[in-house]
C-alpha positions in Angstrom: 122.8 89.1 139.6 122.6 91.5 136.6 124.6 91.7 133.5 127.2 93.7 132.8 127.0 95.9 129.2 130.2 93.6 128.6 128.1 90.3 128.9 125.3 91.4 127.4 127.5 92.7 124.2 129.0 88.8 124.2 125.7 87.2 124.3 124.7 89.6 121.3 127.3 88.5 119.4 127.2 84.9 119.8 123.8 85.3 119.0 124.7 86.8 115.4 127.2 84.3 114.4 124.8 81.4 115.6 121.9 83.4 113.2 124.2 84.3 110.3 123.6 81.0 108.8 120.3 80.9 109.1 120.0 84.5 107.6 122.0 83.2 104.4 119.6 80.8 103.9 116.5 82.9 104.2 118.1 85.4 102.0 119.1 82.2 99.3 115.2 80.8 99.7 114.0 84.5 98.8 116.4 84.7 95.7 114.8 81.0 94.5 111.0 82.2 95.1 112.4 84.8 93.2 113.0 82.7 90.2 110.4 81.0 90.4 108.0 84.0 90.4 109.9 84.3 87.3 109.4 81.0 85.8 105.4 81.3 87.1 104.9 84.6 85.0 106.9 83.1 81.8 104.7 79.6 82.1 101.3 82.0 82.4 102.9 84.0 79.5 103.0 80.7 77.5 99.5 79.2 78.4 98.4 82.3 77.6 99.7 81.8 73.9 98.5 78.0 74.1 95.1 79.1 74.9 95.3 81.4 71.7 96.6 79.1 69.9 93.3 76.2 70.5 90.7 79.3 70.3 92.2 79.8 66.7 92.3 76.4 65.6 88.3 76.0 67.2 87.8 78.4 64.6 89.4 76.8 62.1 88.3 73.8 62.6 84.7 75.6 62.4 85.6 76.7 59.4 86.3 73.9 57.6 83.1 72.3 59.2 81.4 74.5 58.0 82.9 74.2 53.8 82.6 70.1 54.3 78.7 70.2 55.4 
């Protein structure tokens, strides 16, 4: 027994209100992994800055080394 176009457009569109929900959350998780792209780059931004930070203060601290000896 085959479907008629009428059946067949019924099962579609059960099929889209049963996914809707589950599209809405897929499009919420991409719009958090968004964010925290956003976060990652600002934190690598930052360690970045940290790492310049200690290289300057090795050389400080080379420095003074360097006057006490």
């Amino acid at each position: 027994m085959a479907l008629s176009q009428d059946d067949l457009q019924a099962i579609a569109t059960i099929m889209d209100a049963k996914l809707d929900p589950v599209k809405m959350e897929i499009a919420e998780m991409k719009t958090e992994i968004t964010g925290m792209k956003t976060e990652i780059t600002g934190m690598k931004t930052e360690i970045t800055g940290i790492k310049t930070e200690i290289t300057g203060m090795k050389t400080d601290i080379t420095g003074i080394k360097s006057e006490i000896t």
